[in-house]
C-alpha positions in Angstrom: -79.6 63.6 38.8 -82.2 61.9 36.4 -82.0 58.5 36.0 -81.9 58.2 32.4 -78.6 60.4 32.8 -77.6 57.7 35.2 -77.9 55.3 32.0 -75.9 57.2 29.9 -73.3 57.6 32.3 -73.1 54.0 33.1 -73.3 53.1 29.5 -69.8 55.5 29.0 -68.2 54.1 31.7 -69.5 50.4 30.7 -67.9 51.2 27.3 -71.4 50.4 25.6 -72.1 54.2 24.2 -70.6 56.3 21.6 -70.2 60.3 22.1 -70.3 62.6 19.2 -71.7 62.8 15.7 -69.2 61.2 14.3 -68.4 58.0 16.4 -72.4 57.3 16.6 -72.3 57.4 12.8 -69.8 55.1 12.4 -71.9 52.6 14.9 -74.7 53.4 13.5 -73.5 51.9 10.3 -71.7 49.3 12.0 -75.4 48.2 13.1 -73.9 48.1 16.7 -76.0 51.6 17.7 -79.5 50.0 19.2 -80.7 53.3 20.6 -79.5 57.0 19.3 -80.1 59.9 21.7 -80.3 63.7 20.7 -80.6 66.0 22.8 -83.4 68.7 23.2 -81.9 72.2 22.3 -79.5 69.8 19.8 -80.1 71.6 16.2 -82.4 70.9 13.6 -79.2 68.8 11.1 -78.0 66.8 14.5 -82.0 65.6 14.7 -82.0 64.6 11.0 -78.7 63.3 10.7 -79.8 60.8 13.8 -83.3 60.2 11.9 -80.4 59.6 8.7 -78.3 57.1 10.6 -81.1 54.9 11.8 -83.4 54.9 8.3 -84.2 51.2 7.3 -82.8 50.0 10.3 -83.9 48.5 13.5 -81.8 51.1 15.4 -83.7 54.0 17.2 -84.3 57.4 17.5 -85.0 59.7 20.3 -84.7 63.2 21.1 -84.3 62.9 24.9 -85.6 66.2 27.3 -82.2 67.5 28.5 -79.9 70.4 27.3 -76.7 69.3 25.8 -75.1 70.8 28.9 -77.1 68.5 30.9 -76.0 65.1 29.0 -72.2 66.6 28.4 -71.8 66.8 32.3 -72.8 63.2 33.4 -70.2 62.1 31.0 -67.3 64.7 32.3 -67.6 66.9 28.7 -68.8 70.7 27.9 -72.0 69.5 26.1 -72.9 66.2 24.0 -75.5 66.5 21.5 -75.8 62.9 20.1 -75.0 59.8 21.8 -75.7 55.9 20.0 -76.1 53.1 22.8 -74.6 49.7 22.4 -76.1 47.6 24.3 -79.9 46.3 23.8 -80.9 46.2 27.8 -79.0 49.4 28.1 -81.2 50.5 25.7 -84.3 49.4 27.1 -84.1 50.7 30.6 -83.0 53.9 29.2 -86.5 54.7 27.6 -88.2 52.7 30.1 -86.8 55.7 32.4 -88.3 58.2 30.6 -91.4 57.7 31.8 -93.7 58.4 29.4 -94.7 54.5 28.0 -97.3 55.6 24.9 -94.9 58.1 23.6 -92.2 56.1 23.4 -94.3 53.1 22.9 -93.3 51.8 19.2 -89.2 52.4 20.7 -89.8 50.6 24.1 -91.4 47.2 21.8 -88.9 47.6 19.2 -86.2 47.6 21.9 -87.9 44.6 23.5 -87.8 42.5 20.9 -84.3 43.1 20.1 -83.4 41.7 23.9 -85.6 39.3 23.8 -83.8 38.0 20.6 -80.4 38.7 22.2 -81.2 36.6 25.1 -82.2 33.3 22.9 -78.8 34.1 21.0 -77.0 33.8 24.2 -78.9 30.9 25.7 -78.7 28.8 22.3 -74.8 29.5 22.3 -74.6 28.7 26.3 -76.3 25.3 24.6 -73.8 24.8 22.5 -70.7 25.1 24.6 -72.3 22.6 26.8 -73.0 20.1 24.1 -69.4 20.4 22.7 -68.2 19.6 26.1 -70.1 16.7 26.7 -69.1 15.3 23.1 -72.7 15.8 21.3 -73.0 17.1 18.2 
């Protein structure tokens, strides 16, 4: 199996991916979906609706090169066409997998920056809870 369909099952099991047009719309608007996949032989509507969801947002698109029989059976279902990852590093390594770095290349920096901002956010708070601890303010 691919790896990048290793990533997607790990993200299902991990909690940190949303199956189906609907659920990945609702994340999607939530602002939670970093990365929305589609798959190859998906139609033409699923493409634009994912192209729809992630307009003027930081969240992105990309139609990945595997049948929706492919991606539905690393996940245990018939077929998936459209799937929104949660998680930033998730994200990342996903189209890092792909393989194919100046295709994907405004994604893979996009992506980037988002973890690299997630990992200040978490190493400011970290900060924090030590300060409060130790009675500074």
């Amino acid at each position: 199996m691919d790896k990048v369909l290793n990533y997607l099952a790990l993200a299902r099991k991990a909690g940190k991916a949303e199956l189906g047009e609907e659920p990945v719309g609702a994340a999607a608007r939530a602002l939670h979906a970093h990365l929305i996949v589609v798959a190859s032989d998906a139609s033409d509507h699923t493409w634009r609706r994912a192209k729809s969801f992630a307009a003027g947002t930081k969240q992105q698109c990309v139609r990945l090169p595997y049948s929706k029989d492919d991606m539905g059976f690393v996940i245990g279902r018939q077929a998936l066409a459209i799937a929104a990852i949660t998680d930033a590093g998730m994200a990342l390594a996903m189209v890092e997998a792909l393989g194919q770095p100046e295709k994907y290349k405004a994604v893979i920096e996009a992506l980037t920056e988002q973890v690299k901002r997630l990992r200040q956010r978490q190493t400011e708070a970290k900060a924090h809870q030590r300060n409060v601890r130790k009675g500074k303010k």
